[in-house]
C-alpha positions as CSV (number, residue, x, y, z in Angstrom):
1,X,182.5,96.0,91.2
2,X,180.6,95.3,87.9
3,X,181.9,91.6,88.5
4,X,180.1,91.3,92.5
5,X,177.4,93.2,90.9
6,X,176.3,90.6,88.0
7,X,177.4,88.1,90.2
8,X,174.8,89.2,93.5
9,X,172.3,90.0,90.5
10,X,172.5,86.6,89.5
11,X,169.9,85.4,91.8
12,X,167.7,87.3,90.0
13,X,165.4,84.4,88.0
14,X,162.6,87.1,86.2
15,X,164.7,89.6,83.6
16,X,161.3,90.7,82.6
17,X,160.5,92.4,85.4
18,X,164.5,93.5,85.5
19,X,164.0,94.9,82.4
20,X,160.8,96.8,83.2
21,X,162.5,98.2,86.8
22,X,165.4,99.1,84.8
23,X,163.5,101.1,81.9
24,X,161.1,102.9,84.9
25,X,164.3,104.1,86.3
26,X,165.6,105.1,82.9
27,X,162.3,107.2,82.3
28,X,162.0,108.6,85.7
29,X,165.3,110.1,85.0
30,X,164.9,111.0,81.3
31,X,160.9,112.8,82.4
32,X,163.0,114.5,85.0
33,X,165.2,116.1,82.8
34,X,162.4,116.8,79.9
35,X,160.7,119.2,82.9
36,X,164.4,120.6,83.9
37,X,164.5,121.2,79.8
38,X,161.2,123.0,79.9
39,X,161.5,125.2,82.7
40,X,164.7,126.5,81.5
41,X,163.0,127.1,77.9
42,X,160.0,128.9,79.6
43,X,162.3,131.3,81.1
44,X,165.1,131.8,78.4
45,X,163.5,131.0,75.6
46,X,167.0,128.8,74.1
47,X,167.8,125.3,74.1
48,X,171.4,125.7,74.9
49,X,172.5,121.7,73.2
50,X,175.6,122.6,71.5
51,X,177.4,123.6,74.9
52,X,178.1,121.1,76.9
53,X,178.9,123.1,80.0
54,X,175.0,124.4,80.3
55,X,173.3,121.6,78.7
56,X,174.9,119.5,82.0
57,X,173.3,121.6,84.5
58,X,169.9,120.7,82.8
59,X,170.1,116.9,82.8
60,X,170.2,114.6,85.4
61,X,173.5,112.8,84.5
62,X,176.3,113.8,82.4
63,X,175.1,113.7,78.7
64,X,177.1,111.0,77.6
65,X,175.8,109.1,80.7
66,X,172.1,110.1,80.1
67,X,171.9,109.7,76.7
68,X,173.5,106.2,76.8
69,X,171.1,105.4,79.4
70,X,168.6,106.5,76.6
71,X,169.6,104.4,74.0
72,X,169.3,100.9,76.1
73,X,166.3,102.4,77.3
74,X,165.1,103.0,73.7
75,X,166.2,99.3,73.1
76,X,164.7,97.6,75.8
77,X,161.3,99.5,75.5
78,X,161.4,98.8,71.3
79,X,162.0,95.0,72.1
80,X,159.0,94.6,74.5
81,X,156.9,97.0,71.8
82,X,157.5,94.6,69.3
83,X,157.3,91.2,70.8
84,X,154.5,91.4,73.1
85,X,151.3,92.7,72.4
86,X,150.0,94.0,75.8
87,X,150.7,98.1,76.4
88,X,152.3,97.4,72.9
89,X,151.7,100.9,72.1
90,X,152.9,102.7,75.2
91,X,155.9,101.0,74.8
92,X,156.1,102.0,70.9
93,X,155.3,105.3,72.3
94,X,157.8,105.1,74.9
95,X,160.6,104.4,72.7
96,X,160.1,107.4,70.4
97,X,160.2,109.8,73.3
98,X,163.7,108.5,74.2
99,X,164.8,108.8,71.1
100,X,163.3,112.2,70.5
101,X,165.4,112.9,74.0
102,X,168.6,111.5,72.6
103,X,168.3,113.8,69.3
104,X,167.0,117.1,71.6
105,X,170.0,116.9,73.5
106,X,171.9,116.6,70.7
107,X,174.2,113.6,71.8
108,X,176.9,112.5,69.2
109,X,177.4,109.0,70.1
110,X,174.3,108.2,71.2
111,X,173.0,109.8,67.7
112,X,175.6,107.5,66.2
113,X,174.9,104.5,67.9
114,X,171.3,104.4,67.0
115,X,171.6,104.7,63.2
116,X,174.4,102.0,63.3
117,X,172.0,99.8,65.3
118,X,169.5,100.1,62.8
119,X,171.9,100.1,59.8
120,X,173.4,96.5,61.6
121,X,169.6,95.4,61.5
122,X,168.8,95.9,58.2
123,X,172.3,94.3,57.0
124,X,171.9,91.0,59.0
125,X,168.6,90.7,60.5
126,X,166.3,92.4,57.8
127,X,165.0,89.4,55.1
128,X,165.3,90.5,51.7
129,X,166.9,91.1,48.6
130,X,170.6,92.7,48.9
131,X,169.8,95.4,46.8
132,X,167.0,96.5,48.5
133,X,169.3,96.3,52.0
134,X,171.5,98.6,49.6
135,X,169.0,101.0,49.3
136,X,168.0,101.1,52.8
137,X,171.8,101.6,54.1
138,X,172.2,104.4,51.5
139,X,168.4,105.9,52.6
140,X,169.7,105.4,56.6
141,X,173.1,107.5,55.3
142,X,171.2,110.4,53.8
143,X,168.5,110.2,56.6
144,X,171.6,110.3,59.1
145,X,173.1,113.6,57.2
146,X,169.5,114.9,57.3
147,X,169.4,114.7,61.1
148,X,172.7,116.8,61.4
149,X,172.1,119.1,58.6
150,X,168.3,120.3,59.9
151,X,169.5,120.9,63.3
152,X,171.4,123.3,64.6
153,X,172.5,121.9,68.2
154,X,173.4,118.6,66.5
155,X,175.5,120.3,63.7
156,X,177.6,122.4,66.3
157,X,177.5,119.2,68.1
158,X,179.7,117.4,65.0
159,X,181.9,120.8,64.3
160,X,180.0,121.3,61.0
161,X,181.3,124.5,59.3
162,X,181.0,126.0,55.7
163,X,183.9,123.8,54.9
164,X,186.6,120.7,55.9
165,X,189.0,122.9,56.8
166,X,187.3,125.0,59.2
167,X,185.2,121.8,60.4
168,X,188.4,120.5,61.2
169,X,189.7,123.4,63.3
170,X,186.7,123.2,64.6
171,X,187.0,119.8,66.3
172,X,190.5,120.5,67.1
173,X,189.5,123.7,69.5
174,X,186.7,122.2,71.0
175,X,186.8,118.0,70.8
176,X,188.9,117.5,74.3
177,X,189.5,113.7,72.9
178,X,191.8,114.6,70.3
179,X,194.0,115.9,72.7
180,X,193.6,113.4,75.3
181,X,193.9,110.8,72.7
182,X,196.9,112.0,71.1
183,X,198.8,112.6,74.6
184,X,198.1,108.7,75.1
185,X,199.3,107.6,72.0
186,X,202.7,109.9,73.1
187,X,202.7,108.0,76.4
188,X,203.2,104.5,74.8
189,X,206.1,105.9,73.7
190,X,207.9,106.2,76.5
191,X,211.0,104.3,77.5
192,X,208.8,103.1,81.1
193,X,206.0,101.5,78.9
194,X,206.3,97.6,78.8
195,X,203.6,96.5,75.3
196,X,202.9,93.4,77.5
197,X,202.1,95.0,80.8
198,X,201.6,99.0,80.2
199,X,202.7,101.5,83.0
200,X,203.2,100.6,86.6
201,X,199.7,101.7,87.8
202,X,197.3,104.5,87.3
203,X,199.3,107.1,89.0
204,X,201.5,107.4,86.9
205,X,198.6,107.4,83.8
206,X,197.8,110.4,85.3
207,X,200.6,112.2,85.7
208,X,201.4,111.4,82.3
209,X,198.4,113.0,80.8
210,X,198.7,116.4,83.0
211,X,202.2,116.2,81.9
212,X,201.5,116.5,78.0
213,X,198.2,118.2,78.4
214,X,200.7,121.2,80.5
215,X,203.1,121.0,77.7
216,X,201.3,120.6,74.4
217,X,198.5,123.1,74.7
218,X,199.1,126.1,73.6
219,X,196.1,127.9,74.4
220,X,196.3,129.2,77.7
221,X,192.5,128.9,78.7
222,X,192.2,125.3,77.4
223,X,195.6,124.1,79.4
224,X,194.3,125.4,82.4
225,X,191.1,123.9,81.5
226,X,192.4,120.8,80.8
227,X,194.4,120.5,84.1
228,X,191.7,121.8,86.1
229,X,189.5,118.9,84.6
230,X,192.5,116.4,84.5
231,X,190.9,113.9,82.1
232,X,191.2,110.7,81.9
233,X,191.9,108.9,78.6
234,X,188.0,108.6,77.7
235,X,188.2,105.5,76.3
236,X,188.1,102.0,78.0
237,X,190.3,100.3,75.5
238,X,192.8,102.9,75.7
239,X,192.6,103.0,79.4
240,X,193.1,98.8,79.8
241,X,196.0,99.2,77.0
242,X,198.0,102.1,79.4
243,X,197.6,100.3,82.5
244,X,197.7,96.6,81.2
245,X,199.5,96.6,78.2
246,X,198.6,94.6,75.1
247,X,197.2,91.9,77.1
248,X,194.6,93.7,79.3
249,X,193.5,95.2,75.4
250,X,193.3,91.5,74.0
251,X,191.4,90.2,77.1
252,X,188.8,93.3,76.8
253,X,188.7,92.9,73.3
254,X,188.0,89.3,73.4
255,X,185.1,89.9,76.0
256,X,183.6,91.8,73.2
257,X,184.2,89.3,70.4
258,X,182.5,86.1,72.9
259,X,179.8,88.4,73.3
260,X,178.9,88.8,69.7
261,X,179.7,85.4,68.9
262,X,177.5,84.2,71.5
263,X,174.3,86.6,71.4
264,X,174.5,86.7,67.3
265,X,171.2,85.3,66.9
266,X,169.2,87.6,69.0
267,X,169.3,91.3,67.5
268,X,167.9,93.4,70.7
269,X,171.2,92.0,72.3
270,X,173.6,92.4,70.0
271,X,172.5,96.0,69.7
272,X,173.2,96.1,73.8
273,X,176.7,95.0,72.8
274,X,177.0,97.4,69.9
275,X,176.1,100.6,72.2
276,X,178.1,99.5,75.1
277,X,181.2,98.8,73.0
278,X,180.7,102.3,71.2
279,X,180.0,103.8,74.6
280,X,183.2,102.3,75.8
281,X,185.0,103.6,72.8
282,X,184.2,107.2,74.0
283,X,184.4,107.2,77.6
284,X,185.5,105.2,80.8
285,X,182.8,103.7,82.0
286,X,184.6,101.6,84.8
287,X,185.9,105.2,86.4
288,X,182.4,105.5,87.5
289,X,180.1,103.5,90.3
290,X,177.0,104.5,88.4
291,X,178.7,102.8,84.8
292,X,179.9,99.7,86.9
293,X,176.3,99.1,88.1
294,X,175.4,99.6,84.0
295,X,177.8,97.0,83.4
296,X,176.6,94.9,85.7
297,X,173.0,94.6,85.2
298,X,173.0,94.5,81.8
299,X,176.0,92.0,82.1
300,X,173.3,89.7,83.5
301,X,170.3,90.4,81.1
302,X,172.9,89.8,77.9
303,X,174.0,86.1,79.1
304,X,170.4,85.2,80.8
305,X,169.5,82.3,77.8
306,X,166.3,81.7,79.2
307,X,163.5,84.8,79.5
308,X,159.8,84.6,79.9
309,X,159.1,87.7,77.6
C-alpha cells in the first residue's frame, strides 16, 4: 500500500502546498487533542502521562502514532519557519506548540528523536569549531537529562527510580518490548527458521509470540495481558527479519542507507529519515493503513529534488 500510495501521489507537482495540507492535518489533530487534554484537566485536575492506558483515551491516535505525527509536523513547520519569511513567525510559533505537545504527553521516542535530530545538526550541519560542537552535544546531553529529571510523567515514562536496580525492574514490569523482543530473538532459534528466508509466513509469527509470551510470563495479569493484546514484534526490522529472513533485513536496511546517502545534503530530510527509522525501530508501522499512508506521503516529499519553497 505505501508503494501505490507514493506511486498515485506522484502526480502531485507542488510539495509546498503537500507540506502545508499535511501539517493542517497534523494540527487539526494535535489542537484536537490539546482541548480533549483540557477538558479532562478541568474536571480531574491530573495529567495522567505516565499511563499509557488513560493517556490513549485522551489523544486522537495512539501516542506513539500521534506524537510521531508531531515530530514531522514539528520538522516540516521549523523548515518553512526558517527558510521563508512570510507567517515566519506563526510557523516558529507553530513548531514550539508541537513540541511542547510531544513533551506534555510525555512520549519516549518522540522525546528521543528530537534531541538526536538536533544533536545530528549540530555535529554535521552546524559551522564551527569542534570544540564548540563539543560543548553543545555535552549542553544537549545535560539539557536532555534536565527534561526527564524536572518532569514527572516523562521520568515514569523512562522507569526512572532512586536507583539502577530498581530502574531496571522497573522497565522489566512495565516495558512490553523487552518481552516481545526477547520472545523474537528465541523464535530465530528454532529448528523452522531458515536465516535466508525467516518463517513460512506471518501465521506462524504469531503463534510463535503467544506461544512464548503463554510460557515465559510469569505474572498472571501481564500473560493474560499480553495474550489478550497479542503483540506484534513492535519493530519493523525485527518483523522483515522473522518473516524474510536476513535478506528482507538487508533490503530494508539498505532502503535506509540510499536514503541517507542520497538526501545527506539537505538536513530537514535527513531528520525525516532519522525519525522514521527510530519510529520503525519501536513499532510496526506497515501493520497499520494510517502508517502506510505516513510512509507514503512522505516517501514522495523525501525523493521530490525539485521544490518551490
Amino acid at each position: 500500500m505505501a508503494f501505490w500510495i507514493s506511486i498515485l501521489l506522484s502526480k502531485i507537482k507542488d510539495i509546498k502546498t503537500l507540506k502545508l495540507v499535511v501539517l493542517i492535518g497534523i494540527d487539526t489533530c494535535i489542537l484536537i487533542s490539546f482541548f480533549l487534554i483540557g477538558v479532562f484537566y478541568f474536571q480531574t485536575g491530573i495529567l495522567p502521562f505516565s499511563n499509557t492506558a488513560e493517556v490513549n483515551k485522551l489523544l486522537l491516535l495512539e501516542r506513539p502514532y500521534i506524537a510521531f505525527i508531531a515530530v514531522l509536523g514539528f520538522l516540516i513547520s521549523l523548515e518553512k519557519g526558517i527558510i521563508i519569511s512570510k507567517w515566519r513567525k506563526f510557523f516558529i510559533f507553530n513548531s514550539v506548540l508541537l513540541l511542547g505537545f510531544i513533551l506534555l504527553i510525555s512520549a519516549r521516542i518522540s522525546i528521543i528523536t528530537v534531541f538526536l535530530i538536533v544533536g545530528v545538526y549540530f555535529v554535521f550541519y552546524f559551522k564551527t569549531k569542534w570544540y564548540k560542537k563539543i560543548l553543545f552535544a555535552l549542553a544537549l546531553v545535560l539539557l536532555f537529562l534536565g527534561v526527564v529529571m524536572s518532569n514527572k510523567n516523562i521520568r515514569e515514562r523512562f522507569f526512572i527510580k532512586s536507583n539502577l536496580e530498581k530502574s531496571l525492574q522497573e522497565a522489566s514490569d512495565y516495558e512490553p518490548r523487552i518481552v516481545i523482543w526477547n520472545c523474537a530473538y528465541k523464535m530465530t532459534k528454532q529448528d523452522d527458521f531458515i536465516l535466508l528466508t525467516g518463517f513460512d509466513g506471518y501465521q506462524k509469527i504469531k503463534n510463535n509470540l503467544l506461544d512464548c509470551y503463554a510460557s515465559s510470563i510469569e505474572n498472571q495479569s501481564k500473560k493474560e495481558y499480553f495474550l489478550s493484546e497479542k503483540f506484534n514484534t513492535h519493530n519493523q526490522f525485527i518483523d522483515f527479519y522473522l518473516v524474510g529472513g536476513i535478506i528482507a533485513f538487508l533490503l530494508f536496511s539498505a532502503f535506509f542507507v540510499a536514503l541517507f546517502l542520497e538526501l545527506r545534503l539537505a538536513f530537514f530530510k535527513i531528520a525525516i529519515v532519522i525519525s522514521f527509522l527510530l519510529f520503525f525501530i519501536v513499532e510496526n508501522i506497515f501493520y497499520r493503513q494510517f502508517g502506510c499512508y505516513l510512509f507514503g506521503i512522505f516517501a514522495l516529499i523525501l525523493l521530490q529534488r525539485k521544490e518551490d519553497e
